[in-house]
N, C-alpha and C positions, 0 to 999 in steps of 0.2 A: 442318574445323579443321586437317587435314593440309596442304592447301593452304596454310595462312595460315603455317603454322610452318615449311613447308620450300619458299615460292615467293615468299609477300606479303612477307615480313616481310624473307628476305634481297635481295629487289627495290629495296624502298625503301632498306635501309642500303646498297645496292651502288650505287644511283641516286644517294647523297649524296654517295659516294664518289667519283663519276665524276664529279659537279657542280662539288665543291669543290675537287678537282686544273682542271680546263679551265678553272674562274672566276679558280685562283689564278694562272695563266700567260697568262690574256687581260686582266690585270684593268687594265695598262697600256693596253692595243690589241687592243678586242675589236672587231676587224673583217672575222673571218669566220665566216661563216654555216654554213660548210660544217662547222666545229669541231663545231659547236652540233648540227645532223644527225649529224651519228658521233659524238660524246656520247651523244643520244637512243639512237641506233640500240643501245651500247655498252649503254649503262643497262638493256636489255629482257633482255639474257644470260640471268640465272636465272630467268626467264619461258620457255628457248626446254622443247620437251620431253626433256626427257633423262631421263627415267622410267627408262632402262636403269640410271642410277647415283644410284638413290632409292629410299627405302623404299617400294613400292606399296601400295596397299591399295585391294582391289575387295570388290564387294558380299559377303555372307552367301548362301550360295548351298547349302544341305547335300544329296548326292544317294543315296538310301536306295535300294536296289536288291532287296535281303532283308535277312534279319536273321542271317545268317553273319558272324562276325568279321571278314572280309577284305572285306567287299563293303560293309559301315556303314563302312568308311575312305574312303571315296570323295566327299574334300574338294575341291570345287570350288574355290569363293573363299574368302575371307574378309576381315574390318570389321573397326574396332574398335567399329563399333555392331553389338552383338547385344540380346537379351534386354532394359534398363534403359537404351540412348542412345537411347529415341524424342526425348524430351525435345530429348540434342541436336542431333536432324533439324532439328526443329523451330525452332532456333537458327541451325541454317546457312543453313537454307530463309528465314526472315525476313531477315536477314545480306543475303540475295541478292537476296532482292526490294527490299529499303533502298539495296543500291546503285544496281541496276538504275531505280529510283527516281529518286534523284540524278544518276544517268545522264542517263534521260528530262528532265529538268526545264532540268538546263544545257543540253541541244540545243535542246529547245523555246525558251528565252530566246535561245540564240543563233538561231534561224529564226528567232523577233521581232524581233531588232535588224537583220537582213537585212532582212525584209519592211518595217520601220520604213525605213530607208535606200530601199531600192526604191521606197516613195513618195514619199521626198523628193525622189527625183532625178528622177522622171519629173514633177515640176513645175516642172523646171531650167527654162533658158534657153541654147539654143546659142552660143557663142563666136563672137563679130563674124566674126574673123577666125583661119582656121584654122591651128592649130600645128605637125599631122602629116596626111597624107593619109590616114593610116589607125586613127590613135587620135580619137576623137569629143571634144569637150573641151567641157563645159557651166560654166552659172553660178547658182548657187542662190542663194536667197532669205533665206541663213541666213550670218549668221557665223560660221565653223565653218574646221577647218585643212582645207586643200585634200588629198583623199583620191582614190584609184581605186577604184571599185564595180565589181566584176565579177570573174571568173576567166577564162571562154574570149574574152568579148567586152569587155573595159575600157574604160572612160571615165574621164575625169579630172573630178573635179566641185569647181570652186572654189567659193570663199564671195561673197560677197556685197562685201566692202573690197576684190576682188582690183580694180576698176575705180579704185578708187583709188588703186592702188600705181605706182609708175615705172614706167617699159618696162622696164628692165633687172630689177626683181623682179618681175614679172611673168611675165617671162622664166624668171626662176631656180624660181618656183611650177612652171612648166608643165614645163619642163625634168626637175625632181627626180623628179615624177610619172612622166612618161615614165622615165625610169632603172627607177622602180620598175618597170615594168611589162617592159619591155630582162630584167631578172632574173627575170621570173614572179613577182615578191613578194608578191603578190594571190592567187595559188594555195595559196604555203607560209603566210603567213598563216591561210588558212581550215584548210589541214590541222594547223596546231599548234592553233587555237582546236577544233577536234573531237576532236585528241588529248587534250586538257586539259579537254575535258568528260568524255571515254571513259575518263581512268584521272586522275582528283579525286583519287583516294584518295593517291594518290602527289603530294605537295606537290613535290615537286624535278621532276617534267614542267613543270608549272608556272615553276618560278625559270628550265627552260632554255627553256621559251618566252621572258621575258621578256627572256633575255640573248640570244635570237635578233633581237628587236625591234629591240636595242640597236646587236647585230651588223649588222641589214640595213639600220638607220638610215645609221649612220657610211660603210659602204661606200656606200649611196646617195650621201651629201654630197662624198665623194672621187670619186666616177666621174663623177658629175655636174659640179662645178669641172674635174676634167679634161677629160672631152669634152667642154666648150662652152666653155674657154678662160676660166672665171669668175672676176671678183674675187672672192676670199677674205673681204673684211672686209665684201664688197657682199651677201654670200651668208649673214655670220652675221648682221646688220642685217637682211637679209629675214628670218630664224627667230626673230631676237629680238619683228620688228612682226608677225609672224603669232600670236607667241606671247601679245599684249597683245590683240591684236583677235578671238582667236579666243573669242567669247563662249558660242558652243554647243559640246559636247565629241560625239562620238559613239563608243562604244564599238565593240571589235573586232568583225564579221572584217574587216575594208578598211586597205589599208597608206595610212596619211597622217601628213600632215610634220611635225605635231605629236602624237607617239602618245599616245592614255592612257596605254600602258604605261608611258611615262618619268614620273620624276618631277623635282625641281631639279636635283639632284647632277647626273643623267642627261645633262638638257640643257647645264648647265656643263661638263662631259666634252665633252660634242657639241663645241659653241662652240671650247672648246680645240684639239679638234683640227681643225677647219676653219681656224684660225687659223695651227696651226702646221704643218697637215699632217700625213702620214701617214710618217714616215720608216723606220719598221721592220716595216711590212705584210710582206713576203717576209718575215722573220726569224717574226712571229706566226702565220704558214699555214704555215712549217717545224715550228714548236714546236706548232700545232696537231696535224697529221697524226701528229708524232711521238707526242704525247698520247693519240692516240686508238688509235693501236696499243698502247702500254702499258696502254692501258686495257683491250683487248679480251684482251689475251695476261694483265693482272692479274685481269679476269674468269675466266676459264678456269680457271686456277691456281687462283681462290677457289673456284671452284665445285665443282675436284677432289677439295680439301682439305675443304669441308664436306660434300660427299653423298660422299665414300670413290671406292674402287674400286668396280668391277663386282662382284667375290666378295664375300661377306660373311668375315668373320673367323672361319673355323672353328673349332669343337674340340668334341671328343668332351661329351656330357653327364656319363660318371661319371669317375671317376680311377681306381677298383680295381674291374675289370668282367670279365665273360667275356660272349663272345656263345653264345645257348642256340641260337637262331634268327638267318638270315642272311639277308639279300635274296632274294628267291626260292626259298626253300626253300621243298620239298615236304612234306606233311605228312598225318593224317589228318583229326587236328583241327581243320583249315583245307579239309579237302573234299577235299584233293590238289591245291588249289590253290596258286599261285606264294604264298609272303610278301613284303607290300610294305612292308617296315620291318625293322628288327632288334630283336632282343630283347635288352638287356641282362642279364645277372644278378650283383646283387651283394648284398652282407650288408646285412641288414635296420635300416633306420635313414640308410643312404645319400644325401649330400645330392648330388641330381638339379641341373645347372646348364647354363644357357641355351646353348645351342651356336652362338651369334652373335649380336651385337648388334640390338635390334629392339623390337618394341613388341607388347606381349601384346595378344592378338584374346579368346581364352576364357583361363577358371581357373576351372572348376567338373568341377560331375558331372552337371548338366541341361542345357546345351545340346546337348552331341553325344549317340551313340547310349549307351544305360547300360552296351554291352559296356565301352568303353573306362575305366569307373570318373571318376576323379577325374582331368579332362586339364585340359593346359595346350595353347593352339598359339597360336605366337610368330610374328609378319609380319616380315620380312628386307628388307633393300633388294635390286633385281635384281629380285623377284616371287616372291624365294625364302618357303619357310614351313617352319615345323621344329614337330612334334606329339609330344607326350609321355604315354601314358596309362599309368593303372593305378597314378598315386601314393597314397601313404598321407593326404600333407597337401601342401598348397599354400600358397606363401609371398606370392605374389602376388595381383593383379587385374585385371580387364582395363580397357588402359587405359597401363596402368606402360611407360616405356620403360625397358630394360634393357638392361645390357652383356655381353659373351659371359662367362659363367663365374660369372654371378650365378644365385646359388642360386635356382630357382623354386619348390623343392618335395623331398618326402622317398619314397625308390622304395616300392612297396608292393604289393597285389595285389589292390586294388577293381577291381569292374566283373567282369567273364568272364576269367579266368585261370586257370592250373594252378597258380601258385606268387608267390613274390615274385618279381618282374621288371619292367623300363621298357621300353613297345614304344615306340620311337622311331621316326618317319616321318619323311624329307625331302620336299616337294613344290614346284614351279615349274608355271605356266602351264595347270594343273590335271592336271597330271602328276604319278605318285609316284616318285622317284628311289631308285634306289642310294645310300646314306647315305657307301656307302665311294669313291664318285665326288667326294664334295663333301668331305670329313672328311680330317684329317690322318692321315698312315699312321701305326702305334703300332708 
């Protein structure tokens, strides 16, 4: 559930965010591909691990040594499922197999529609008369938009009207294909169709797929007119009679001239620009590039701003205190062993308050050992942890995220004590610290 509130959830709103800037400055001339990859790439940010500046949280782990006050402190990990979140294991664990689920299901459909194409082409028909020396160029049995099947070994497999078209569009079918293939568009096609099974959950992977589609279309149509010297008005009449005759549709992964992905609008965009050209291509791959730096640099930013600094925001737990006991202090009561915590002492009724922002793990008196009485331990970002026992009452539960300075609880002397007093711990990495390492100096 951690996961979902501090990785899924600023994922997808940071994914919209980076969507809907690149959609709004390509929306004239979305003619590069490469925008659409560093978007993607941009969009994944608060996915990468930066655990260092986030609130951790690793399993329940309690290591009982004996039953000496100083040796029952020896807190490994800690959850915020203890004791009463089987339940929501159980929720996360389902969650997981549901995706993983929907995972399996879009790949499996997409290996169908592969192996569905695979057999239609291997009942082609080879090309009278060959196009490339080195690209293979078939003729199917189906009217269908002329597509490339393949990634390492491509073919171009036309439809069935392509015998009936002019030489010259004829020409411009076999030509576009080859471009596609000149760019590897048959490859990034298959890897956005696996991206967009592999992360569903996130709708906007999706919209930059389909603005990639868009994107490798329009550049196909431009590279293509220009290197084979094409009529323009001969070239949007070949897409318009491809687009009437193409009576089978075949969905992704395979780049072809008429994509599902597009829809009317799509195609009238296309058309427009074939007709009128490409006039401000340089200008839209400067404003791209630039985009995509602001994006990465406004990532970062966001990222810093919502998961903090590395330190958590210290402060003391009481306001009117004396320390009885100090980090390491010797003692007899404790064996003559080091003390790993300090002991606060203050007047009775004391309200005890969270020494950094975080989210309570315990707030009882049964999970840890019953020296401790009535503890509270608080999860920190960084992998810090902050433990408070021996309170009178507890104001919280586990569970509650909290801000530094918010009351947990009233000081007291349940559990094994001499007197009224808060043993406060600091711990990281299953290490107990010096409290006056991390804490503001008074």
């Amino acid at each position: 559930m951690q996961f979902t509130i501090e990785r899924l959830v600023p994922w997808i709103i940071f994914s919209g965010l980076v969507y809907s800037a690149t959609a709004y400055f390509t929306r004239q001339r979305n003619t590069s591909t490469g925008v659409w990859w560093l978007s993607l790439l941009a969009s994944f940010l608060p996915l990468l691990p930066l655990s260092y500046a986030s609130v951790v949280v690793t399993p329940l782990n309690v290591n009982w040594i004996n039953t000496s006050i100083e040796n029952v402190q020896m807190i490994k990990h800690a959850t915020i499922a203890h004791a009463g979140l089987n339940d929501m294991d159980y929720v996360v664990v389902l969650l997981a197999i549901t995706y993983a689920g929907i995972v399996l299901y879009k790949l499996i459909k997409l290996a169908l529609n592969w192996r569905r194409l695979k057999v239609m082409v291997g009942e082609t028909a080879p090309l009278a008369v060959k196009a490339s020396s080195k690209i293979k160029v078939v003729v199917s049995k189906f009217n269908h938009s002329p597509f490339v099947f393949g990634a390492f070994k491509p073919l171009v497999v036309l439809p069935q009207y392509f015998s009936s078209m002019s030489e010259n569009r004829q020409r411009i079918l076999i030509q576009h294909e080859l471009t596609h293939i000149a760019f590897k568009d048959p490859i990034a096609v298959i890897i956005w169709r696996v991206l967009s099974a592999l992360f569903w959950i996130n709708p906007f992977v999706g919209r930059m797929e389909w603005q990639f589609v868009r994107a490798m279309e329009h550049r196909c149509d431009r590279h293509t007119i220009a290197r084979y010297g094409m009529s323009k008005f001969e070239y949007a009449q070949t897409l318009v009679q491809s687009l009437r005759k193409a009576a089978v549709t075949y969905a992704s992964p395979v780049a072809q001239f008429n994509s599902t992905a597009l829809d009317a609008d799509d195609y009238k965009q296309r058309l427009t620009h074939i007709v009128d050209g490409e006039k401000s291509t340089n200008i839209t791959m400067v404003l791209g590039v630039c985009l995509t730096i602001v994006s990465l640099s406004g990532a970062v930013l966001s990222w810093d701003l919502l998961s903090g600094s590395v330190t958590p925001n210290w402060q003391h737990p009481l306001t009117d205190y004396r320390i009885s006991s100090p980090y390491n202090n010797v003692s007899k009561i404790r064996f003559y062993k080091p003390h790993k915590g300090v002991d606060y002492v203050a007047p009775i009724g004391s309200p005890i308050t969270a020494a950094a922002d975080g989210v309570v793990i315990v707030a009882d008196g049964q999970t840890l050992h019953p020296n401790f009485g009535n503890t509270v331990l608080i999860q920190h970002k960084g992998g810090y942890q902050t433990l408070y026992a021996h309170l009178a009452s507890i104001s919280l539960k586990p569970g509650d995220w909290i801000s530094a300075g918010q009351r947990i609880g009233v000081i007291g002397d349940t559990g094994r004590t001499t007197g009224i007093h808060l043993h406060f711990e600091v711990m990281r990495d299953q290490q107990r610290l010096d409290p006056d390492t991390v804490l503001p100096k008074m």
